[in-house]
C-alpha positions in Angstrom: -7.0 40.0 -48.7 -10.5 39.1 -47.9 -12.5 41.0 -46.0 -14.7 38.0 -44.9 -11.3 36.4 -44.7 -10.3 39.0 -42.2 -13.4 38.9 -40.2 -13.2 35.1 -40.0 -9.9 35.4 -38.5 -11.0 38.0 -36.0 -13.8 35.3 -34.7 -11.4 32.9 -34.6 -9.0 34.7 -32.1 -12.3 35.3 -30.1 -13.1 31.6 -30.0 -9.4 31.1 -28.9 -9.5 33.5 -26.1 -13.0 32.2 -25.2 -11.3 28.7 -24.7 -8.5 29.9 -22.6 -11.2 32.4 -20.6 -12.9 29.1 -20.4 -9.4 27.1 -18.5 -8.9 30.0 -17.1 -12.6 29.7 -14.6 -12.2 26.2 -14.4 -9.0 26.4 -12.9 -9.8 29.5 -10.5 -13.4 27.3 -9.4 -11.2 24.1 -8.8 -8.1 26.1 -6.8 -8.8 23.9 -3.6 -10.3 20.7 -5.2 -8.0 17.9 -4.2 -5.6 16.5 -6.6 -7.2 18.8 -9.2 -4.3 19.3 -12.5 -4.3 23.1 -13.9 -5.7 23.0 -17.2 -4.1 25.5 -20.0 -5.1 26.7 -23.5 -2.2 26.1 -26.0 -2.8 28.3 -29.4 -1.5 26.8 -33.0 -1.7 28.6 -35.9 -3.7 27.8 -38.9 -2.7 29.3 -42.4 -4.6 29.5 -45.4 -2.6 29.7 -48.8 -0.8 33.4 -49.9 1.1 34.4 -52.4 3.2 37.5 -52.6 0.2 39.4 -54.8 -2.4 38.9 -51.7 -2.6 37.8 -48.2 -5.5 35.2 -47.4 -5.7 35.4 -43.3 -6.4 31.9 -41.6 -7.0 31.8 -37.9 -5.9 30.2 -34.5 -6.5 26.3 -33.3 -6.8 25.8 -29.5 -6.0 22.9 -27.5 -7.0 22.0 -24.3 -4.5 20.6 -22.3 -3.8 19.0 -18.5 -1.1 18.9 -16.5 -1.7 15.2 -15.2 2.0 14.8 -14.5 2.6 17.8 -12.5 3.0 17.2 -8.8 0.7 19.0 -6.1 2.1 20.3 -2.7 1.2 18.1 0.2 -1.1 19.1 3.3 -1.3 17.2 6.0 -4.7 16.1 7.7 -5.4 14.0 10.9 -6.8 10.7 8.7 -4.9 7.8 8.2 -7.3 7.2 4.8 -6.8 10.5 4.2 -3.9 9.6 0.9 -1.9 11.9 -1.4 0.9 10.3 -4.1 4.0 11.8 -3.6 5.6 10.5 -7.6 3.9 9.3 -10.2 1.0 7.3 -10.0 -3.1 7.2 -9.8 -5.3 5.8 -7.4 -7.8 3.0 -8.7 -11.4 3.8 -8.0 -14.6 2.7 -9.3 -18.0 4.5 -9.4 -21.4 3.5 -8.4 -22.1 2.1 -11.6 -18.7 -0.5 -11.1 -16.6 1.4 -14.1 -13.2 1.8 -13.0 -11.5 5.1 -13.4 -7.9 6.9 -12.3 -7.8 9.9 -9.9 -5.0 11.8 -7.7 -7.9 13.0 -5.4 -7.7 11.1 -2.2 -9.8 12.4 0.7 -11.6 8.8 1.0 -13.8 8.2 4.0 -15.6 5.2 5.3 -19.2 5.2 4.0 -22.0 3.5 5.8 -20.9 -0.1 4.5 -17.4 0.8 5.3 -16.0 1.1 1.7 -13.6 4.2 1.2 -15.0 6.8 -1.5 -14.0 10.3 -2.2 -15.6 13.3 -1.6 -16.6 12.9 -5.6 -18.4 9.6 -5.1 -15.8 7.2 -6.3 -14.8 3.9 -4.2 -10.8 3.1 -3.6 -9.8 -0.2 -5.4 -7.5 -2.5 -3.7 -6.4 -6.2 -3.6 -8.0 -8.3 -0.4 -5.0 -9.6 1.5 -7.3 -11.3 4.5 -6.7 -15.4 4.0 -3.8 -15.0 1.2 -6.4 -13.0 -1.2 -4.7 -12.1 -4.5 -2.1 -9.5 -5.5 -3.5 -9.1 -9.2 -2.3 -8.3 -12.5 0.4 -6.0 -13.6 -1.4 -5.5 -17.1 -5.0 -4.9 -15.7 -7.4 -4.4 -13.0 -8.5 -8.0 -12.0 -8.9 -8.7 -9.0 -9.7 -5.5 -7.0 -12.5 -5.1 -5.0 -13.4 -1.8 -3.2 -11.3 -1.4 -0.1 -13.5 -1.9 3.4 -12.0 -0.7 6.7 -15.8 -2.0 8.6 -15.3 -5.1 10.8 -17.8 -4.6 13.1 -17.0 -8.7 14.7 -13.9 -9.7 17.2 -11.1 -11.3 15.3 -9.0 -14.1 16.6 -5.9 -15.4 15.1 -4.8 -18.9 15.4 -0.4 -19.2 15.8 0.9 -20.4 12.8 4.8 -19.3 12.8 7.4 -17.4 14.9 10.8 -17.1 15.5 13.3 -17.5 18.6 16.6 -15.6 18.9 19.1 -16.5 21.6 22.5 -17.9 22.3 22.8 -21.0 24.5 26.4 -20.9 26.5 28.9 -23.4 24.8 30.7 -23.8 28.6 27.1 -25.1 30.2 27.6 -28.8 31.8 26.2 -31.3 29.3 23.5 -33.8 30.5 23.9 -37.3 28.5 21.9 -38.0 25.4 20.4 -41.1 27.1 20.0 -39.8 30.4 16.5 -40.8 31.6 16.2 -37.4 33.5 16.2 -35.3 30.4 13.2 -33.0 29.8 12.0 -34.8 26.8 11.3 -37.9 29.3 9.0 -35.7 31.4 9.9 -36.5 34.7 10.2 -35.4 38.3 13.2 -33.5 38.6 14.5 -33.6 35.0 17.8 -31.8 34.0 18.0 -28.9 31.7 20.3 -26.0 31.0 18.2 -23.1 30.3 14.2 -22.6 29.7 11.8 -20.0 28.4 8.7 -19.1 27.4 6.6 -17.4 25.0 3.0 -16.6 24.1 0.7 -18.5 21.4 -2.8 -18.7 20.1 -5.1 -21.2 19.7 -8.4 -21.4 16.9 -10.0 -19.4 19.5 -7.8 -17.1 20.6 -7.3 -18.3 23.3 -3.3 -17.8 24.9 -1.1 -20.6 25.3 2.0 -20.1 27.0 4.9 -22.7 25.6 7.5 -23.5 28.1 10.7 -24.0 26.4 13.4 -26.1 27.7 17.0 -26.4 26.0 19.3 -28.9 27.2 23.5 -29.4 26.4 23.4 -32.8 25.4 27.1 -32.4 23.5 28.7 -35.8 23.7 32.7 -35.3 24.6 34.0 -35.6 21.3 32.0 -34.5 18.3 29.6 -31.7 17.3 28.0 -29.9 20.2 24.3 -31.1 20.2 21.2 -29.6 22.5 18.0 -31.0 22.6 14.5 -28.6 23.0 11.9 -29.9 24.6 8.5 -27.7 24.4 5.8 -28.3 26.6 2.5 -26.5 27.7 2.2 -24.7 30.3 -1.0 -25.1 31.8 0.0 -28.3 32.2 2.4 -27.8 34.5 2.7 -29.5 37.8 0.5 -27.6 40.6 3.3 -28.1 43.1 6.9 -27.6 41.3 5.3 -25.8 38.3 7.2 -27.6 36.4 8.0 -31.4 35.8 6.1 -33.8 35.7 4.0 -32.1 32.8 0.6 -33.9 33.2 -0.7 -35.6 29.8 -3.8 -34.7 28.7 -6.6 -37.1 27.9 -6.3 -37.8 24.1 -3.0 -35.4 24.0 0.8 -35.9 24.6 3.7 -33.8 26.3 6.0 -32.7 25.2 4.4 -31.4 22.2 7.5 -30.7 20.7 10.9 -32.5 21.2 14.2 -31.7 18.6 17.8 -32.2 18.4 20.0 -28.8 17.0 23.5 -29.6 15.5 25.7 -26.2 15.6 28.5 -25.7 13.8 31.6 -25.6 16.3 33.5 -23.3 14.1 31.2 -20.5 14.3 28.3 -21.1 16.9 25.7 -21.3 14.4 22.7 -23.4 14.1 23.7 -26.3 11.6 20.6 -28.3 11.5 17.9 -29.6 13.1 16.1 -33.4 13.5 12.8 -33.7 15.5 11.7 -36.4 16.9 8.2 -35.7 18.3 5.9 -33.5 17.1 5.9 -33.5 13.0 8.5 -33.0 10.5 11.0 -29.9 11.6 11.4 -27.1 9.1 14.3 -26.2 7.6 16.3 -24.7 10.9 13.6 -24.7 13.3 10.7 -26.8 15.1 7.0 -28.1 14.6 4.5 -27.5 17.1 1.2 -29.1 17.5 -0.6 -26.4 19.9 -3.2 -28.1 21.6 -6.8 -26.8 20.1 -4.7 -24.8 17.5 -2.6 -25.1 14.3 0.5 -26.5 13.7 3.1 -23.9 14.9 6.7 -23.2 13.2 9.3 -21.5 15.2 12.3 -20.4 13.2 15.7 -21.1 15.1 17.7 -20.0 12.4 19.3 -17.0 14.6 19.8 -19.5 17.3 23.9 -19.3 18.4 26.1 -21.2 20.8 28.8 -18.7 22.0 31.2 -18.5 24.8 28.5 -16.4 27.0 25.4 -16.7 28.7 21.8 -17.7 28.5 20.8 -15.3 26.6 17.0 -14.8 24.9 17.3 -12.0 22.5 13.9 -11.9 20.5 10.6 -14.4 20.5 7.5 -13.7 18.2 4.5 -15.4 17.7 2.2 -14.2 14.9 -1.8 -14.9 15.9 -3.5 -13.0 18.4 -6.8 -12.9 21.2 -10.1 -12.0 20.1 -9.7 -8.2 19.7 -12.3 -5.5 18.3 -10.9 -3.0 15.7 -10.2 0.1 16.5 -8.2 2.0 13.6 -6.7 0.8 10.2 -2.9 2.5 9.3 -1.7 2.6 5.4 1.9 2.4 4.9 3.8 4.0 2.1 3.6 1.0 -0.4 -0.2 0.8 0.2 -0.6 -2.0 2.7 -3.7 -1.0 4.5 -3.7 -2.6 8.3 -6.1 -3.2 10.7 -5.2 -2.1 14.3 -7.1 -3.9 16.9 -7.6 -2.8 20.5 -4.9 -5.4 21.4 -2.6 -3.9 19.4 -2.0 -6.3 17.0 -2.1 -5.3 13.2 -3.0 -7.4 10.5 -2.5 -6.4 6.7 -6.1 -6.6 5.3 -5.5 -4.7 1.6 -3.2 -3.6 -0.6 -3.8 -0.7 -2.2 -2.3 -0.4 -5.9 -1.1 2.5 -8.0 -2.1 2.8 -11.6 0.4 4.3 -14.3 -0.2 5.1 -18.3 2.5 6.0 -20.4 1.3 9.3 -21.3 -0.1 11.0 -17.8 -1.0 14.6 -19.4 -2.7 12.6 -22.2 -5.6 10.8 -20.1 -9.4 12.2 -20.5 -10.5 13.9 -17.7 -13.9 12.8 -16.6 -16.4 14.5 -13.8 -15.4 14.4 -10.3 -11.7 14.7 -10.8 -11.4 11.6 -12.6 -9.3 10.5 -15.8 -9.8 7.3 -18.4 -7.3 6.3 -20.5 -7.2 7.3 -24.2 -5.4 6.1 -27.5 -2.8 8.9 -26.9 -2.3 8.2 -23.3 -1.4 4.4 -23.1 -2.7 1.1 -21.5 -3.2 1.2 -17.8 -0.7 -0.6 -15.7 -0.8 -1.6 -12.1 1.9 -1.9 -9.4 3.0 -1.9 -5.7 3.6 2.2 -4.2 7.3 3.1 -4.2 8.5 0.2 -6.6 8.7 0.4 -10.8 9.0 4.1 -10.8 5.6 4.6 -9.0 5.9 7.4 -6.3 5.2 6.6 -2.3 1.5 6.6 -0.6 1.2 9.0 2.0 -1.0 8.6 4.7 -2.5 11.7 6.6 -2.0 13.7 3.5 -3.9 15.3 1.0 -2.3 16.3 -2.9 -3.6 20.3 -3.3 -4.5 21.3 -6.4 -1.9 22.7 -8.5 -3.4 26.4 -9.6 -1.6 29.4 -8.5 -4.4 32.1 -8.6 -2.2 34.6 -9.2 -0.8 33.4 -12.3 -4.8 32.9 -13.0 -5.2 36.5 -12.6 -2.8 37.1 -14.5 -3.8 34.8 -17.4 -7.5 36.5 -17.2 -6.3 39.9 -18.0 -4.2 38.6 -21.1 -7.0 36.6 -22.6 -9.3 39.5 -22.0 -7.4 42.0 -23.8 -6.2 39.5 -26.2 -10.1 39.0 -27.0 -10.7 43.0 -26.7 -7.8 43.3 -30.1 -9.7 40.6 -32.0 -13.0 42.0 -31.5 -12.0 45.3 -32.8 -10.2 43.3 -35.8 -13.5 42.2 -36.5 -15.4 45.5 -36.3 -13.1 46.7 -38.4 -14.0 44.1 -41.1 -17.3 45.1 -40.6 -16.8 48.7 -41.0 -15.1 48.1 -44.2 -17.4 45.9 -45.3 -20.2 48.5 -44.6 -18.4 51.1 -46.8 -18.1 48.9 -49.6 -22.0 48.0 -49.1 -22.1 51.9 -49.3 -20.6 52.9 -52.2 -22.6 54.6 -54.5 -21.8 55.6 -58.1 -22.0 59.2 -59.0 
């Protein structure tokens, strides 16, 4: 056995307990850094060649691992872009200089532009949904752009689509489909069954109210048949409120005028044929709102039944010119802004990043990893789909250090450095007796 040999070996373990010391004060100084990942020293041994005559000692290797993959606990917080990843996952985020990185730390906040960065610096990545942005790539990070929750104008939203649910009463008298006093005609004292109305928006913002007329025009033998008649309301006659609609100078009422076929079996809609107005869609009407966009309102949920008028559900998408006042973040990432009006509109969507190997990504400053040969190729997808864990909102990922198994650790790696210390002032000792040797 060497005595060098021996003394080598005893620096070794040193080195080795340095390294875990090392983890050990990292992980104690980063106890309540969000989304921080424990780091750990893992020790390998490393053997020189023996033979039975004499033992050559070798050493110890360290290796520095993280535990990417390990989830944190969750603390709640009163932000919405406060965000925490409850599964597997990263946020994307980009620093200053535009290179993209992958973090679990996400206590984001609106700088003075309005772009959400961490408490490290680092800018959230997202996908702009505002005017059917894109949704990306699956195999890389095109198409993000750093997510903004700043929109300092009023926002107006013209109608483009909707839906009606209701069921129109199978026993109702019909009026003929010829019969010069239907609503379609626009006249005084026109004949309909039942009429409602619902709220719309025009390139401005401005409301339009549609009144909504439906008429039993089933003929005595044959498929029952209504027509729907749509008209504006502010055209309305001042004295009935009602019929006779007055045209407008370069317009038309109705704006809308459609026949539905339903299925006598069942009640349900069948089909249905405009006649003014555009081209119906597939189980529904067209629209033209006057200063706004063509408007499609589904009917597919429309019934005739043995029952009642009855008007179940009506939505309009669009909305009035409205200031933001909040943005809310669901759990698949959809970032909305919430406008004083109430409406929401999805503005972002915020991704998750994946790599096969989690626990094999470099870490970087600022709580930040990169991928590495060992760790995979990046891939993106939505929150909660594809094995990627949900996005909570008003949460925040705490670091995953216990401090008392830190403690703990520390006293190990100090005695443990304490032994090979003294195995290498032994060495020396015997080393300094051979040095002293004299010959009588």
């Amino acid at each position: 056995m060497s005595l060098f040999g021996m003394m080598r070996t005893g620096v070794s373990g040193m080195n080795a307990q340095a390294n875990a010391l090392g983890t050990v004060s990292d992980n104690i100084s980063n106890s309540d850094t969000t989304g921080y990942k424990r780091a750990t020293a893992e020790f390998s041994t490393l053997l020189q060649g023996t033979n039975t005559n004499s033992y050559t000692s070798g050493g110890v290797n360290t290796d520095v691992r993280y535990g990417v993959s390990d989830q944190g606990n969750m603390q709640g917080t009163t932000s919405p872009t406060d965000l925490a990843i409850n599964g597997n996952g990263f946020f994307v985020v980009n620093s200053s200089s535009g290179t993209p990185y992958l973090t679990r730390a996400g206590s984001f906040v609106p700088d003075s532009s309005g772009n959400l960065v961490n408490a490290a610096g680092f800018f959230l990545m997202g996908y702009n949904l505002t005017n059917g942005g894109s949704t990306g790539v699956a195999n890389g990070l095109t198409g993000l752009q750093k997510v903004n929750v700043a929109q300092s104008a009023l926002r107006a939203t013209a109608s483009t689509a909707g839906s009606f649910s209701a069921n129109l009463p199978s026993g109702s008298t019909a009026v003929p489909a010829g019969d010069p006093t239907l609503p379609s005609n626009n006249t005084a004292g026109a004949k309909f069954t039942d009429k409602t109305s619902m709220v719309t928006y025009d390139n401005l913002g401005n409301p339009v109210t549609l009144d909504v007329y439906f008429t039993n025009t089933s003929p005595a033998a044959g498929p029952p048949t209504w027509e729907v008649s749509v008209f504006n309301h502010a055209d309305a006659n001042a004295t009935s409120g009602g019929f006779p609609y007055t045209v407008p100078a370069g317009g038309a009422e109705p704006l809308s005028v459609a026949s539905l076929a339903f299925d006598p079996a069942t009640g349900a809609l069948a089909s249905t044929t405009q006649s003014v107005g555009g081209t119906a869609p597939v189980n529904g009407i067209n629209v033209a709102i006057p200063n706004g966009q063509n408007f499609s309102l589904d009917f597919s949920k429309v019934t005739q039944l043995g029952t009642g008028f009855t008007s179940i559900n009506a939505q309009a998408n669009g909305n009035a010119p409205s200031p933001l006042t909040g943005v809310d973040i669901a759990n698949d990432g959809t970032l909305f802004s919430i406008y004083q009006n109430g409406t929401r509109i999805p503005s972002y969507k915020i991704p998750l990043a994946t790599v096969a190997s989690p626990d094999n990504l470099t870490p970087q400053s600022g709580n930040v990893y990169s991928p590495s040969v060992t760790s995979g190729e990046v891939t993106v997808g939505t929150a909660g789909a594809g094995g990627l864990g949900a996005i909570d909102s008003k949460s925040l990922e705490q670091s995953t250090v216990d401090l008392a198994t830190e403690l703990t650790k520390m006293v190990e790696a100090q005695r443990a450095y304490s032994a090979n210390s003294k195995v290498f002032q032994t060495g020396a000792e015997l080393m300094n007796v051979i040095v002293n040797l004299q010959v009588q």
